[in-house]
C-alpha positions as CSV (number, residue, x, y, z in Angstrom):
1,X,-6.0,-16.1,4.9
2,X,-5.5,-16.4,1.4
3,X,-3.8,-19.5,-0.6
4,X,-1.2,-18.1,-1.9
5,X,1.2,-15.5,-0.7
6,X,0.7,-13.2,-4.2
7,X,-3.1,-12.9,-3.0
8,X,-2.1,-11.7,0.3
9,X,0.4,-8.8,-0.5
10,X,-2.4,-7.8,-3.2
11,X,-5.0,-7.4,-0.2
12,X,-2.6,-5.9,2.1
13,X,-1.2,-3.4,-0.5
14,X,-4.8,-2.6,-0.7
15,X,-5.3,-1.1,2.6
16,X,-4.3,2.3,3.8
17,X,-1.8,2.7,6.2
18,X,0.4,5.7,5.5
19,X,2.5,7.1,8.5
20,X,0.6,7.0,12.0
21,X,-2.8,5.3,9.9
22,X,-1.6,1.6,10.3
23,X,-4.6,0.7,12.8
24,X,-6.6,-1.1,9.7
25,X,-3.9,-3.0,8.9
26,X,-2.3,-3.9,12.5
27,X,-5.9,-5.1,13.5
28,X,-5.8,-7.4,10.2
29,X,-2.4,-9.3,10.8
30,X,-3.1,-9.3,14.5
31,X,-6.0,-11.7,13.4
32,X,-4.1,-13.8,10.7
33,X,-1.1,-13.7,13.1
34,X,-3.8,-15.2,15.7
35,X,-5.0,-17.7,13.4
36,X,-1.7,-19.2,12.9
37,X,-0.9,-19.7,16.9
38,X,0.6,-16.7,17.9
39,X,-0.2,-14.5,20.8
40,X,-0.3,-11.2,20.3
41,X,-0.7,-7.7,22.0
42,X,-0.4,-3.9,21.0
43,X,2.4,-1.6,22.7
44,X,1.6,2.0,23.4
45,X,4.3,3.2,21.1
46,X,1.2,5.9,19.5
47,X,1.3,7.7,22.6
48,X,4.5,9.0,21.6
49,X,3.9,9.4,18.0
50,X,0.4,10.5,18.1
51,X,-0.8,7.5,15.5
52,X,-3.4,5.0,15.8
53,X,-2.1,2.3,17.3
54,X,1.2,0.7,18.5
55,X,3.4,-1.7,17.6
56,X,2.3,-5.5,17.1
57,X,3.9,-7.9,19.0
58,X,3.6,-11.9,18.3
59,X,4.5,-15.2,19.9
60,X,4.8,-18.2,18.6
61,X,5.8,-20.4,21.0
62,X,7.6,-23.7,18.8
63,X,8.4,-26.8,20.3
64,X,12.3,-27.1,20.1
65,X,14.1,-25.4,23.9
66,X,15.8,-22.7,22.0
67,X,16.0,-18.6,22.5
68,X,13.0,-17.0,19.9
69,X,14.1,-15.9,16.9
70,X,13.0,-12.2,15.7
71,X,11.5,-10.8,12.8
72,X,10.7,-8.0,12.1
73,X,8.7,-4.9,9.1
74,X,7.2,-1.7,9.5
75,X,3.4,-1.2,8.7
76,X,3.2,2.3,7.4
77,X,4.2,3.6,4.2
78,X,5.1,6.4,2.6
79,X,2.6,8.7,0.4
80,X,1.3,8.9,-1.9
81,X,0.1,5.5,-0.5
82,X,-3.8,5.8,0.0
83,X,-6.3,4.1,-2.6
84,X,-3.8,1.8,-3.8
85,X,-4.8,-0.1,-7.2
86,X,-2.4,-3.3,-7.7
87,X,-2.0,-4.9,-11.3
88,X,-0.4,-7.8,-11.9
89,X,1.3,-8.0,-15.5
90,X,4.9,-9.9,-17.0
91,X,4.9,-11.5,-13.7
92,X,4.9,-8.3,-11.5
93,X,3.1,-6.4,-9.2
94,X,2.7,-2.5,-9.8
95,X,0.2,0.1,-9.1
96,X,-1.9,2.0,-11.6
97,X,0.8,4.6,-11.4
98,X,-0.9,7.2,-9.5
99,X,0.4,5.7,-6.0
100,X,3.3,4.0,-4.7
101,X,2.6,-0.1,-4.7
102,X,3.8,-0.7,-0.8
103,X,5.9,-3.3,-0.8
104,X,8.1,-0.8,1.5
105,X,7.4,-2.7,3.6
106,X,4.1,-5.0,2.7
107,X,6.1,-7.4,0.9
108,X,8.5,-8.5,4.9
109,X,5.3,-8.2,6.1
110,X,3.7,-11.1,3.6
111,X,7.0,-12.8,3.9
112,X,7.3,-13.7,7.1
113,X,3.1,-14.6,8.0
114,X,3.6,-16.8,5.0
115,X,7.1,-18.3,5.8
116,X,5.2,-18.9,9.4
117,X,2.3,-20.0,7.8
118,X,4.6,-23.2,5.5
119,X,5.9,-24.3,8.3
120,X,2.7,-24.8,10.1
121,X,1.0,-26.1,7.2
122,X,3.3,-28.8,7.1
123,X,3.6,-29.3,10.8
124,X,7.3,-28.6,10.9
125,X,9.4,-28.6,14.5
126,X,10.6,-24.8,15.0
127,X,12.4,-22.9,17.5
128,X,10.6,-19.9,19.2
129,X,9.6,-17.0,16.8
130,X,8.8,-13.7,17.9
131,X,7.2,-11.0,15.1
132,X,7.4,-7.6,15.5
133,X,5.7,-5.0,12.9
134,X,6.5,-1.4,13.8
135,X,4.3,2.0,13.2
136,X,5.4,5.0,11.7
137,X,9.3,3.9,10.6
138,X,8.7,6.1,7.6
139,X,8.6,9.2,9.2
140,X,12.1,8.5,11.5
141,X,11.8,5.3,12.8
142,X,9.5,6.1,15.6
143,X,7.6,2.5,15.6
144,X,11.4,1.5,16.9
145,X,12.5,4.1,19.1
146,X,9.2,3.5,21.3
147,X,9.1,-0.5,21.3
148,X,8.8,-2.1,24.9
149,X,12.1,-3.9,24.4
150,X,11.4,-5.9,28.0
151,X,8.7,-8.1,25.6
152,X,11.5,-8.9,23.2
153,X,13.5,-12.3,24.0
154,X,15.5,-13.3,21.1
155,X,19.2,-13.1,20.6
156,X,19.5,-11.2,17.3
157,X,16.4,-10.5,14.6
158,X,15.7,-9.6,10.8
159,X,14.5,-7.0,9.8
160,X,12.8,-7.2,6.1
161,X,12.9,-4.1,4.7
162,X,15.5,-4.3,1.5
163,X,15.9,-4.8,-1.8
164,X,17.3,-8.2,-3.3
165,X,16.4,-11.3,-2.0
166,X,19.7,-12.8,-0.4
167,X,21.7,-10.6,0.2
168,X,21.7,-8.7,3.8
169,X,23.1,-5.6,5.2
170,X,25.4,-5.5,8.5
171,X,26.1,-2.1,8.6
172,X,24.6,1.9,8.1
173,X,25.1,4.8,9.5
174,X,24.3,7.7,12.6
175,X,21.9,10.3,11.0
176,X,21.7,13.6,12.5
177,X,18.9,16.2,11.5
178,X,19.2,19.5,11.6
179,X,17.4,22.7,11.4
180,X,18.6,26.1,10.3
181,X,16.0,29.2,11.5
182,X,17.5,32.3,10.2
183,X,16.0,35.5,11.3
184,X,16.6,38.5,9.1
185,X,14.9,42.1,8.8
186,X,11.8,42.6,7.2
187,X,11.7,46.0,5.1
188,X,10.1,46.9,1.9
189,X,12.0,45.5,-1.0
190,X,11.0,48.5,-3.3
191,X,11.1,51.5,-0.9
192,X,13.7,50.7,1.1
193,X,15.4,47.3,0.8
194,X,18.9,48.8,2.3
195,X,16.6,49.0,5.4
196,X,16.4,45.2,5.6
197,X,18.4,42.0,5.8
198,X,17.3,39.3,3.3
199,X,17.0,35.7,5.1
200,X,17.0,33.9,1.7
201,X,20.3,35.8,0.8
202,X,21.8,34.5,3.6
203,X,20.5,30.8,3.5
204,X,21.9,30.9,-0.4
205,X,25.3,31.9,0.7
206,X,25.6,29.7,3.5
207,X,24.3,26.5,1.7
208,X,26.3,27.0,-1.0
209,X,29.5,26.9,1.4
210,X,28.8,23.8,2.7
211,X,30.0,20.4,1.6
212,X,27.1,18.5,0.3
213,X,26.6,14.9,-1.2
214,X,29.2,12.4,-0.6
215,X,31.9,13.4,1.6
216,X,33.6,10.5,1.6
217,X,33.0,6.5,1.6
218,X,31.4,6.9,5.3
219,X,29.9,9.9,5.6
220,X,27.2,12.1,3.4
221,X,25.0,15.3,4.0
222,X,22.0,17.3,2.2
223,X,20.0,20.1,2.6
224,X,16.7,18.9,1.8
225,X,14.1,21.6,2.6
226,X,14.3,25.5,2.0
227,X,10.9,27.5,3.7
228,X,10.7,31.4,3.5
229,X,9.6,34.6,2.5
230,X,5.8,36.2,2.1
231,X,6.0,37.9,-1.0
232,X,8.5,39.3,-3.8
233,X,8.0,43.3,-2.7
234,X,8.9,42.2,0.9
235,X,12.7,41.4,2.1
236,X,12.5,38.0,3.7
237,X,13.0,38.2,7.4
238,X,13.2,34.7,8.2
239,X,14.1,31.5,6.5
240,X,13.7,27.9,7.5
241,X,16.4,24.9,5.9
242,X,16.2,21.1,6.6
243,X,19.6,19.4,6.3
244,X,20.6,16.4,7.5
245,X,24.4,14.4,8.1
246,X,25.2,10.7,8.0
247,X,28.5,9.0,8.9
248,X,29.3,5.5,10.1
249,X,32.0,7.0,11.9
250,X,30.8,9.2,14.9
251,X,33.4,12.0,15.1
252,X,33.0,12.2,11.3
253,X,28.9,13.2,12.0
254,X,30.2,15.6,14.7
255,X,32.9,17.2,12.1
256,X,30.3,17.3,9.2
257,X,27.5,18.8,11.6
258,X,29.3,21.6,13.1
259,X,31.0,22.8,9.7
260,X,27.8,23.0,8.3
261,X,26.3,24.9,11.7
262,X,29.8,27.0,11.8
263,X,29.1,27.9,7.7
264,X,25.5,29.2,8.5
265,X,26.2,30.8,11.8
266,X,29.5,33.0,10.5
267,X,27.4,33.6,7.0
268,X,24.4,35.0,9.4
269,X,26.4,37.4,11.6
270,X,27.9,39.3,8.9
271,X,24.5,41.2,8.3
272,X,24.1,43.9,10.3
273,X,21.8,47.2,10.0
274,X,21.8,49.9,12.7
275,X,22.0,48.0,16.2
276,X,19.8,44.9,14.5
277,X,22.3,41.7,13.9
278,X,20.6,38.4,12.1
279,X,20.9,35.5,13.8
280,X,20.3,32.1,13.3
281,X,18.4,28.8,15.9
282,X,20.0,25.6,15.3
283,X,18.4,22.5,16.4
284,X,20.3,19.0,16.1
285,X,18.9,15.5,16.3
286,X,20.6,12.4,16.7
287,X,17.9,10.4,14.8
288,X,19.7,7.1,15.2
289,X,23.4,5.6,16.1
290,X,25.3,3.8,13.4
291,X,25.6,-0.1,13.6
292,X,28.3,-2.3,12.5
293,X,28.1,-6.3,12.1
294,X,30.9,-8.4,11.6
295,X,30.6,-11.4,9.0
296,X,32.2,-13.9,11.5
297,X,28.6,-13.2,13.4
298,X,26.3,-15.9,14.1
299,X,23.4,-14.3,12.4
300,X,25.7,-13.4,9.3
301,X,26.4,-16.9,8.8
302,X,22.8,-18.4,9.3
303,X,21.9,-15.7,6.5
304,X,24.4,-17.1,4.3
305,X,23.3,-20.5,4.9
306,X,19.7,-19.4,4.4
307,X,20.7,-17.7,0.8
308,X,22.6,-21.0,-0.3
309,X,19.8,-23.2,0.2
310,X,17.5,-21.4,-1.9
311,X,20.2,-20.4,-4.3
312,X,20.1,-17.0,-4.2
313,X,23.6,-14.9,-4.6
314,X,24.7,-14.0,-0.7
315,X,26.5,-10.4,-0.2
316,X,26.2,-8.5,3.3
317,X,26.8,-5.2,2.2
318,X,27.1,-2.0,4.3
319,X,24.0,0.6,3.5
320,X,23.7,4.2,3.5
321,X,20.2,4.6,4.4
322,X,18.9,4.0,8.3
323,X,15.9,1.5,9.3
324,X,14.1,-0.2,12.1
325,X,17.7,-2.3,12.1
326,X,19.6,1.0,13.8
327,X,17.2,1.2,16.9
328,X,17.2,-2.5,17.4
329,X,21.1,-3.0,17.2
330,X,20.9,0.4,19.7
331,X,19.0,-1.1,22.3
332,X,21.8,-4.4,22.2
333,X,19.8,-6.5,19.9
334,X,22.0,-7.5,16.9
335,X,19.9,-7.1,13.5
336,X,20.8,-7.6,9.8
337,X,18.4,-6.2,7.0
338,X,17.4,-8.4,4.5
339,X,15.9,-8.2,1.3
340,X,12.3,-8.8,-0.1
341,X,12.4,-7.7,-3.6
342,X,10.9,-4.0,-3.4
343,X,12.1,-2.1,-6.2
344,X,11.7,1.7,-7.1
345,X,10.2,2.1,-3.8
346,X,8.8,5.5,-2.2
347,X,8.0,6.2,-6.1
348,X,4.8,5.6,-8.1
349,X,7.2,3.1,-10.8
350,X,7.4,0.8,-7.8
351,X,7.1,-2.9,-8.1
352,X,7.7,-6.6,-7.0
353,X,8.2,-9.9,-8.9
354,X,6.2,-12.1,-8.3
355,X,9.3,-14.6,-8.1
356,X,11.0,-12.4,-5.7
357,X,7.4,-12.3,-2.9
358,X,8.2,-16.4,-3.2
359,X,11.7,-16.6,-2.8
360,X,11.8,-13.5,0.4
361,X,8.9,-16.3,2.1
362,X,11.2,-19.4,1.2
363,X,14.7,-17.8,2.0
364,X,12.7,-16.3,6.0
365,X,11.2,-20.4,6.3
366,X,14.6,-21.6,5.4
367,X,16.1,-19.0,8.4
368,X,13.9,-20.4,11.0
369,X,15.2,-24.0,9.5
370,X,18.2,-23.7,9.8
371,X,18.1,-22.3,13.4
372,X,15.7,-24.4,14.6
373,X,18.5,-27.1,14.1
374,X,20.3,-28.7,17.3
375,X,23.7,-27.8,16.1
């Protein structure tokens, strides 16, 4: 391994490992993870999300009689993220501007080897640590949804994959996909449009009916993704839209989902030529339940504890966005996400301060601290 935790998140940045390609770099941190003490093993997880290779587990085993504590990143990233150049300049890390950098999520991942890697160094007493690094959270958490949970002990986890270092988040919300398929009736849009029913009319009427953006504090939707039509001297007789709904209140998702499904189903069955009626397919996905920590929590206040040592300003904030966090609080394993520093992520203008990689690996070391106590 390399000295110094800025040399590592260059090299790791440096290897490929966009959605379901993270085998490179799972087979690397398996060996550094190895080298430090853990144990390790692979999951099958890229059975179900056709990638290859499944999550990595570690163990290290620590020698104070405590339940492990959890940590936790996702390997892939998001594209462009292939051929990454790093550069280093006014105390940053950036790429050459023709990728993304990685540090969503490299930079958890160099945080918590290297916070691991201080404490062993200096032969520090710890509790139990377990490490998890995920596959293919990118691409709708799927890493998470497929982890064998019987391997995990701990009582609650982190998951590193935020923005400012300090500051945590206890809270985000359900996300439903969904997917419009409206079938029209494909005539010739010269000869005899009047003959046909125009799917891209209908999708425009329909999305521009439904509420969109911020609904209210706890609840947002889109429509991301608009697919149709052959050519312009053809009617369009079938479109395909992408939307999606968030809410951190559950019957608000259900109310936002089915007035956007009501919009485009009415909007669809007003076309009608001879005995042909369009119609629409509507596929919903419950992508991930909403979570909801309260700041009285054990693992709120070890984070605020953590943040105070290092002196770094504390909030626990409630996010918009899902992660890794959602599936784990799911499956009754309390998580907070905490920040490493990325900023401008999932764009080529990404970067990380070099003083932010440092302080992410000191505040994680001063976690496992500060639980590690006997109090």
């Amino acid at each position: 391994m390399k000295n110094t935790i800025i040399e590592y998140f260059v090299d790791l940045v440096k290897i490929d490992s966009e959605s379901k390609n993270e085998k490179e770099i799972a087979i690397k941190l398996a060996k550094d993870l190895e080298n430090l003490g853990a144990k390790i093993k692979f999951d099958k997880a890229n059975k179900q999300t056709s990638g290859n290779i499944g999550n990595l587990y570690a163990y290290f085993s620590g020698n104070i009689d405590k339940a492990p504590l959890l940590f936790n990143a996702h390997m892939d990233t998001v594209t462009p993220g292939n051929r990454v150049k790093p550069q280093i300049s006014d105390k940053k890390i950036t790429s050459d501007g023709n990728t993304i950098l990685g540090s969503d999520d490299k930079s958890g991942i160099a945080q918590i080897i290297y916070a691991i890697k201080d404490l062993k160094d200096k032969n520090e007493d710890h509790a139990p640590i377990e490490v998890l690094f995920t596959i293919s959270e990118e691409i709708g958490l799927l890493g998470a949804k497929n982890v064998n949970y019987a391997w995990l002990n701990s009582n609650f986890g982190f998951a590193m994959d935020a923005h400012n270092v300090g500051e945590i988040t206890i809270g985000a919300p359900a996300q439903n996909s969904i997917k419009f398929i409206i079938h029209g009736l494909e005539a010739h849009a010269g000869v005899a449009p009047q003959e046909g029913i125009n799917a891209i009319k209908i999708a425009a009427e329909a999305i521009a009916k439904m509420p969109m953006g911020k609904i209210d504090d706890e609840t947002t939707s889109n429509v991301g993704i608009i697919e149709g039509g052959k050519a312009t001297n053809i009617v369009p007789n079938k479109v395909v839209i992408k939307a999606e709904a968030r809410s951190h209140n559950s019957e608000k998702l259900k109310e936002i989902t089915d007035e956007m499904t009501n919009i485009l189903t009415e909007q669809t069955h007003k076309y009608k030529v001879k005995d042909f009626t369009a119609s629409v397919d509507i596929e919903i996905e419950k992508e991930y339940d909403s979570f909801h920590l309260e700041p009285e929590d054990k693992i709120v206040k070890l984070s605020k504890k953590a943040s105070d040592n290092c002196n770094l300003k504390f909030s626990a904030q409630i996010a918009g966005g899902g992660s890794d966090a959602n599936i784990f609080n799911a499956n009754g394993l309390p998580m907070v996400i905490a920040g490493t520093g990325m900023n401008k992520v999932h764009t080529v203008n990404e970067f990380m301060k070099i003083e932010d990689l440092q302080s992410g690996r000191d505040w994680i070391r001063e976690i496992i601290k500060e639980y590690s106590k006997n109090s």
